[in-house]
mmCIF file of the C-alpha atoms, coordinates in Angstrom:
data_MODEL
# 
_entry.id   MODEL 
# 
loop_
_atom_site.group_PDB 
_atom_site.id 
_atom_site.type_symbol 
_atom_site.label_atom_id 
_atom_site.label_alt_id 
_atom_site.label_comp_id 
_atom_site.label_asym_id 
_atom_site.label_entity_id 
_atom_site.label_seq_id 
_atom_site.pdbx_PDB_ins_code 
_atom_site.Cartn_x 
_atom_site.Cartn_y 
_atom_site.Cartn_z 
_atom_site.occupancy 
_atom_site.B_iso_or_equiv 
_atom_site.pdbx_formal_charge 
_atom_site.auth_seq_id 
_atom_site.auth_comp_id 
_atom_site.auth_asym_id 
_atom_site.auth_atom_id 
_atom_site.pdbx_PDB_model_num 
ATOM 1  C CA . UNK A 1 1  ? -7.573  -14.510 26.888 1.00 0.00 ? 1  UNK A CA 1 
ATOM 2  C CA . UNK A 1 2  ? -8.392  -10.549 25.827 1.00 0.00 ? 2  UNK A CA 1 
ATOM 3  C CA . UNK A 1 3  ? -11.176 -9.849  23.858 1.00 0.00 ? 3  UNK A CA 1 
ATOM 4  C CA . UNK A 1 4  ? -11.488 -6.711  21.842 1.00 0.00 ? 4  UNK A CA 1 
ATOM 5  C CA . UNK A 1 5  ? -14.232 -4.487  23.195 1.00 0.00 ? 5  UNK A CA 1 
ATOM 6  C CA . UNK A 1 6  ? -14.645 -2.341  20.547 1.00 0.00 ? 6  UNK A CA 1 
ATOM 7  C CA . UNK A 1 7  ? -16.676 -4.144  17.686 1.00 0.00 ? 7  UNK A CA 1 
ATOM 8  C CA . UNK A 1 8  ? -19.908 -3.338  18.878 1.00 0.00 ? 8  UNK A CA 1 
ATOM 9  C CA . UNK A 1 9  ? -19.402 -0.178  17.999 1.00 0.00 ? 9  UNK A CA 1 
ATOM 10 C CA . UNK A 1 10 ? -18.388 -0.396  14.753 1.00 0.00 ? 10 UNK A CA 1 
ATOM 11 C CA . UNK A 1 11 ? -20.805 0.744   12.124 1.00 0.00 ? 11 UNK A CA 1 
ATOM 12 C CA . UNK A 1 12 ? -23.051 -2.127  10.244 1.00 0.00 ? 12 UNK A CA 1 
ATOM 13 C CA . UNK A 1 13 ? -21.893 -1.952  7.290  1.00 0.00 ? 13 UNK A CA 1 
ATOM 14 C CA . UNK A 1 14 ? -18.151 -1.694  6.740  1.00 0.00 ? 14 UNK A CA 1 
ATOM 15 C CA . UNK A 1 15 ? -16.935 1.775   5.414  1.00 0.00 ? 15 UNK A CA 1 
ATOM 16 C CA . UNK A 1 16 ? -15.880 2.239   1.667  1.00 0.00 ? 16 UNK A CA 1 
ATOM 17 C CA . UNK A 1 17 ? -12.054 3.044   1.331  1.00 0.00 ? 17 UNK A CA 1 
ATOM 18 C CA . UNK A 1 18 ? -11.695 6.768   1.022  1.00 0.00 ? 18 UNK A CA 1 
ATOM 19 C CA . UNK A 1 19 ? -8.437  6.132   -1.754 1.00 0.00 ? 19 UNK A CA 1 
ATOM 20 C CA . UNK A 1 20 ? -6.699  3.351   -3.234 1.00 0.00 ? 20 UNK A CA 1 
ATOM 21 C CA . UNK A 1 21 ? -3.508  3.951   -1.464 1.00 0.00 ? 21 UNK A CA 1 
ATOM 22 C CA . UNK A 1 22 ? -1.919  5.705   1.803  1.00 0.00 ? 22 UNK A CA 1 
ATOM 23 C CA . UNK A 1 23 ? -1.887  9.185   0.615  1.00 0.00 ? 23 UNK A CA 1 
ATOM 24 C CA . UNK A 1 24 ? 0.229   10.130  3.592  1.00 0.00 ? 24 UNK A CA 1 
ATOM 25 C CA . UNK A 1 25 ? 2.960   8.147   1.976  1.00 0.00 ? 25 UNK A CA 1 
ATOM 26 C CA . UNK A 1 26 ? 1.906   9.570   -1.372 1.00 0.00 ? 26 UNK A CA 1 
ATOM 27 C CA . UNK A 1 27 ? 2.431   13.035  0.045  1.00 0.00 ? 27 UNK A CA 1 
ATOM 28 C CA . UNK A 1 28 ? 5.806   12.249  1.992  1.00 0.00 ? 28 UNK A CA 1 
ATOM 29 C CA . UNK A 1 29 ? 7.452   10.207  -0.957 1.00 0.00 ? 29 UNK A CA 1 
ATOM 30 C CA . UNK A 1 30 ? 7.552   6.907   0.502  1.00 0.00 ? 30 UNK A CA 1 
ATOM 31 C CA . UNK A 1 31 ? 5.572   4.090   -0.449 1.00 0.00 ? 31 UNK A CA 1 
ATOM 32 C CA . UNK A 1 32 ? 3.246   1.468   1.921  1.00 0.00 ? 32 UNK A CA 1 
ATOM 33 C CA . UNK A 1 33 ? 4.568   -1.980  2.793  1.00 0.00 ? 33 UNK A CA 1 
ATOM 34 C CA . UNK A 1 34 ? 0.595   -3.151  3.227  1.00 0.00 ? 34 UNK A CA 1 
ATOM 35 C CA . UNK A 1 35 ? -2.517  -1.737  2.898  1.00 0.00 ? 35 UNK A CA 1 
ATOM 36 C CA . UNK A 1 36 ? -4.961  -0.833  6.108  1.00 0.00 ? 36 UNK A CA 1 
ATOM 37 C CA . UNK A 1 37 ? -8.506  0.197   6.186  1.00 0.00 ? 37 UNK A CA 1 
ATOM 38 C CA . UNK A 1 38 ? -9.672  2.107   9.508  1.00 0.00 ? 38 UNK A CA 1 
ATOM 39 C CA . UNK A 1 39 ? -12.969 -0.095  10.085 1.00 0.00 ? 39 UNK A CA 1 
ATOM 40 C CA . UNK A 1 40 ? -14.768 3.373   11.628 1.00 0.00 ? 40 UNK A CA 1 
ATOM 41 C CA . UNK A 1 41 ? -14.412 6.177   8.755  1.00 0.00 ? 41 UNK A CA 1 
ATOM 42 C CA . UNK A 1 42 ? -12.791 4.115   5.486  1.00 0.00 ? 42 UNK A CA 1 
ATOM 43 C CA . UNK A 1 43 ? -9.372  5.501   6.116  1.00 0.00 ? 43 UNK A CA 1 
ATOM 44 C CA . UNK A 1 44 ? -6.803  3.840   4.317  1.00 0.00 ? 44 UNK A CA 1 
ATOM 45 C CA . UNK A 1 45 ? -3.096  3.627   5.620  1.00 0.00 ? 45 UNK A CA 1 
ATOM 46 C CA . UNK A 1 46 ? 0.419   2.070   5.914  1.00 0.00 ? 46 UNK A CA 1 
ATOM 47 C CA . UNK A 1 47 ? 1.348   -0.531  7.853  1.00 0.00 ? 47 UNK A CA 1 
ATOM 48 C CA . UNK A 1 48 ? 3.522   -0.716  10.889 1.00 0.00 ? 48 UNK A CA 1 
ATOM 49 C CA . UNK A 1 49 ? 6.452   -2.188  8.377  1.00 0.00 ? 49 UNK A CA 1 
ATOM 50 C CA . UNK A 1 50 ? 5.892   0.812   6.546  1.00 0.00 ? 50 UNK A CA 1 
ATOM 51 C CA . UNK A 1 51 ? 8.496   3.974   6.896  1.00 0.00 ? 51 UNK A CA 1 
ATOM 52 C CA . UNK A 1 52 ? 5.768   6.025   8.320  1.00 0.00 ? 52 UNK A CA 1 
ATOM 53 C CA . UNK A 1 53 ? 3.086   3.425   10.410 1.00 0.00 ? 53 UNK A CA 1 
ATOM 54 C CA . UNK A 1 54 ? 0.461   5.570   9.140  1.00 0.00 ? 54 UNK A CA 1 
ATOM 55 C CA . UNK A 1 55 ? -2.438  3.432   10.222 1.00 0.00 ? 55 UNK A CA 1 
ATOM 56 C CA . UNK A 1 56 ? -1.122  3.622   13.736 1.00 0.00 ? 56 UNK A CA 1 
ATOM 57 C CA . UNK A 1 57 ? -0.817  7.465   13.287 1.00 0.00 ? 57 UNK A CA 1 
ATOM 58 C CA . UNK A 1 58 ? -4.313  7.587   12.122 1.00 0.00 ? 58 UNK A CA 1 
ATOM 59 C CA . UNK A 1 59 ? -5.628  5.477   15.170 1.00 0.00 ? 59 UNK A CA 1 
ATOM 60 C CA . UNK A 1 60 ? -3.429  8.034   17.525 1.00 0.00 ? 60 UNK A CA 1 
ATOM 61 C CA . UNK A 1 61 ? -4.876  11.016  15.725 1.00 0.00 ? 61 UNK A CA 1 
ATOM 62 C CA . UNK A 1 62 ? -8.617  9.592   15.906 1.00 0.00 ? 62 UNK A CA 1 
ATOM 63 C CA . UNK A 1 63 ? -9.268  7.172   18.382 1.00 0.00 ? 63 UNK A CA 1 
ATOM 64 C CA . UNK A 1 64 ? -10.792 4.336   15.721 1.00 0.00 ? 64 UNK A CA 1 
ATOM 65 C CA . UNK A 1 65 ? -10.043 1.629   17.586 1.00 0.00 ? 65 UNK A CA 1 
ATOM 66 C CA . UNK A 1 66 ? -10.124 -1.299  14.682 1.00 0.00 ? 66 UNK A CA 1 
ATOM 67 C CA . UNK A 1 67 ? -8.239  -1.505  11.079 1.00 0.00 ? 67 UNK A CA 1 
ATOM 68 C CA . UNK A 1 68 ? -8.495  -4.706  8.980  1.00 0.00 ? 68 UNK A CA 1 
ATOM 69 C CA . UNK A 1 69 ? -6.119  -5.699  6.712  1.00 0.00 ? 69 UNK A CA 1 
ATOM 70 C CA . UNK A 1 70 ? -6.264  -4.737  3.054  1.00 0.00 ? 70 UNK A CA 1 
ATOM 71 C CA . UNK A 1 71 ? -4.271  -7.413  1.500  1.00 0.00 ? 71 UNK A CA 1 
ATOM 72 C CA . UNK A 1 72 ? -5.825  -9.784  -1.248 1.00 0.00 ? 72 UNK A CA 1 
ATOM 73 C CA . UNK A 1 73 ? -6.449  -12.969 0.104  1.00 0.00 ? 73 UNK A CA 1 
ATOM 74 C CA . UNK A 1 74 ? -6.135  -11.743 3.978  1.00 0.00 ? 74 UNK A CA 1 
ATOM 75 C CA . UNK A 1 75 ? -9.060  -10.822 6.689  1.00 0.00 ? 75 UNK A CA 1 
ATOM 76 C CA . UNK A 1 76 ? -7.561  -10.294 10.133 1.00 0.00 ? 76 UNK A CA 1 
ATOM 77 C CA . UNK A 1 77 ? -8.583  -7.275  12.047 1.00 0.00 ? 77 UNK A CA 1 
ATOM 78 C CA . UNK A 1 78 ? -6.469  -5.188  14.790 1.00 0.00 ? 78 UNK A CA 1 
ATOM 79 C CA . UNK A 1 79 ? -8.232  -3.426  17.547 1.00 0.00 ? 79 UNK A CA 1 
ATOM 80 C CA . UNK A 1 80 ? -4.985  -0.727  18.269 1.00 0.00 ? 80 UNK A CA 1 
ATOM 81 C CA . UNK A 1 81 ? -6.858  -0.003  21.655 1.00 0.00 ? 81 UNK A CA 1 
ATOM 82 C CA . UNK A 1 82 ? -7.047  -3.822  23.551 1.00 0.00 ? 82 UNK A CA 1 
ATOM 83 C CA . UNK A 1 83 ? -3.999  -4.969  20.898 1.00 0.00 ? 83 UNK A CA 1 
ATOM 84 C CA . UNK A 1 84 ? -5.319  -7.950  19.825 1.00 0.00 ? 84 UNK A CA 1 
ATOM 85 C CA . UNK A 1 85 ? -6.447  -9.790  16.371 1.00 0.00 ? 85 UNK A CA 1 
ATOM 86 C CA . UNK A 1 86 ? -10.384 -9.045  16.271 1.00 0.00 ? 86 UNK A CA 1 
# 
C-alpha cells in the first residue's frame, strides 16, 4: 500500500489559516464547494468540486505537498504529491 512521504516535513505545529474563505474564489466571483487548509503555510482553498480547484492550484504553484480538510466534523489529509489520504 503507498504511504505518503511527506509528513515528516511538515512543521510541528499546524499553521493558522491565513483567511476564512478561498479568496481566489472571492476574487473570481465564484464560491468554494469545501474548505482546504495547505498543512505547510496556512493557505486556505477550494476544493477539487469547486469551479476553480484552488487547493490543487495552490499545491501546483508551491509544491506543499499536504492539505487537510476544513470541514466541521472531518480530519482526512491529502498528500497531492504520493495521492493518497495521509
Amino acid at each position: 500500500m503507498k504511504q505518503c512521504t511527506h509528513t515528516d516535513a511538515l512543521p510541528q505545529q499546524e499553521p493558522e489559516p491565513q483567511s476564512d474563505t478561498c479568496l481566489e474564489c472571492v476574487a473570481a466571483g465564484t464560491h468554494p464547494v469545501q474548505l482546504r487548509l495547505c498543512l505547510e503555510c496556512g493557505h486556505l482553498s477550494c476544493c477539487d468540486s469547486s469551479p476553480l480547484r484552488h487547493a490543487t492550484e495552490h499545491h501546483k504553484d508551491t509544491g506543499h505537498p499536504i492539505m487537510r480538510t476544513f470541514e466541521q466534523g472531518e480530519s482526512w489529509r491529502w498528500c497531492f504529491v504520493d495521492h493518497v489520504l495521509v
